[in-house]
C-alpha positions in Angstrom: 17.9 13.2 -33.0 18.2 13.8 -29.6 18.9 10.8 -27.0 17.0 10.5 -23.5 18.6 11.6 -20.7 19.2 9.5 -17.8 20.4 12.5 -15.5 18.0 13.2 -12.2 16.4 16.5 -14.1 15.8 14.8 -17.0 11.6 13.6 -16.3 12.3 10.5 -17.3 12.8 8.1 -13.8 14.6 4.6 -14.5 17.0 4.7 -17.6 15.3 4.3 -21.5 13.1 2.4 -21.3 10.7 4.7 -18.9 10.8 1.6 -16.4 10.3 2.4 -12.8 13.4 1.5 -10.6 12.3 -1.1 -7.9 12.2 0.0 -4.5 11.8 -2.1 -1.1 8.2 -3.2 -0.1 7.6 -0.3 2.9 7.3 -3.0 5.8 9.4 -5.9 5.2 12.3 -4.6 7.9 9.8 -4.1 10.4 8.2 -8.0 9.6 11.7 -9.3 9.9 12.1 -7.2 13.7 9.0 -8.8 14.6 9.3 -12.1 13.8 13.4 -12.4 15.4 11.1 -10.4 18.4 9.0 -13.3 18.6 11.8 -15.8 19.0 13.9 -13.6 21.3 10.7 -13.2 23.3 9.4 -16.7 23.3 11.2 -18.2 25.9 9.4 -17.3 29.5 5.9 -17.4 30.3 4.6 -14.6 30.7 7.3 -12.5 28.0 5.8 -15.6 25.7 2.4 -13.8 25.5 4.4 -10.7 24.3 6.4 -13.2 21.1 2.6 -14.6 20.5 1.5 -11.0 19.5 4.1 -10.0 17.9 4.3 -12.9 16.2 0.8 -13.1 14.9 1.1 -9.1 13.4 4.2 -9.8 11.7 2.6 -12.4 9.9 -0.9 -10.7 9.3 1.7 -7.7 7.9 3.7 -10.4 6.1 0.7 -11.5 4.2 -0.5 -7.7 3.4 3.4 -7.5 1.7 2.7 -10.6 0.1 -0.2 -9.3 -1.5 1.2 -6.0 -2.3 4.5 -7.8 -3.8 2.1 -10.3 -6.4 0.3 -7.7 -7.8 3.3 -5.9 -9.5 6.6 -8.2 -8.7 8.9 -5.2 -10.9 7.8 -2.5 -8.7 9.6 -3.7 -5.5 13.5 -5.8 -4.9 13.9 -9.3 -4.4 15.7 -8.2 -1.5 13.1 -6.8 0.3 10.1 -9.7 -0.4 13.4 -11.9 0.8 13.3 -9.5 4.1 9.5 -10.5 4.3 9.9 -14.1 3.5 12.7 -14.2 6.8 10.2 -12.7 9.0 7.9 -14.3 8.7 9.1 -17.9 8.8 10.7 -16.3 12.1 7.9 -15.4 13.3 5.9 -18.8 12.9 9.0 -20.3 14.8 8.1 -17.5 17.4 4.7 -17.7 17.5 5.0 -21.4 17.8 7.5 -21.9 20.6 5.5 -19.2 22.3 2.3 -21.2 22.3 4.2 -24.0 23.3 5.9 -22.6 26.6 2.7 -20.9 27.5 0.7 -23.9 27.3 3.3 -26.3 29.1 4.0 -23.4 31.8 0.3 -23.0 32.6 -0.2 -26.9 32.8 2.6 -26.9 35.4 1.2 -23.8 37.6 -1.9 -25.9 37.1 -0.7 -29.5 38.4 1.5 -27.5 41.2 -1.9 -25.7 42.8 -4.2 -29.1 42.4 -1.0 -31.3 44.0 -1.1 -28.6 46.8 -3.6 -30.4 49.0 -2.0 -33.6 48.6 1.4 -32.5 49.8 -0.1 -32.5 53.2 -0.6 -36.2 52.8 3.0 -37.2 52.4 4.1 -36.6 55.8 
């Protein structure tokens, strides 16, 4: 009786048991560059428009791995939905600091040019 063959020539892939060997889920480095992206990028106004998008695809990419990941959990690492798991929670703390300084930014731009007029006033 003849025993299966592990060895790379063999046709069978992932030991005895014909069981595939888990690989990474193909985008979850590029979620987790996005999402630290997003925070790096978060901090001035107008850079903050640049952490808001790449916040919001790293997290509509996120879900798309998410998806991928739950329909066959042995096909892919734990390392790699980990990777995906990082970025995104990075990337909400991105996107969310980004909406933030935008917001607060413009109000000031905002309250500066009305107050303009009024600065006259003072004198």
């Amino acid at each position: 009786m003849e025993q299966p063959s592990n060895h790379p020539g063999s046709g069978q892939q992932g030991g005895l048991y014909n069981n595939p060997v888990p690989k990474n889920l193909p985008n979850a480095n590029i979620i987790m560059i996005l999402g630290i992206l997003s925070i790096l990028l978060c901090w001035w106004h107008f850079v903050s428009v640049a952490g808001i998008v790449l916040g919001i695809v790293a997290i509509m990419m996120a879900r798309k791995e998410n998806a991928t990941y739950s329909a066959d959990p042995s096909r892919y690492t734990t390392s790699s939905f980990n990777n995906v798991k990082t970025g995104r929670i990075c990337a909400i703390i991105g996107l969310t600091i980004s909406i933030l300084v935008f917001v607060f930014v413009t109000l000031m731009i905002i309250g500066v040019l009305v107050a303009l007029p009024f600065w006259g006033m003072i004198r």
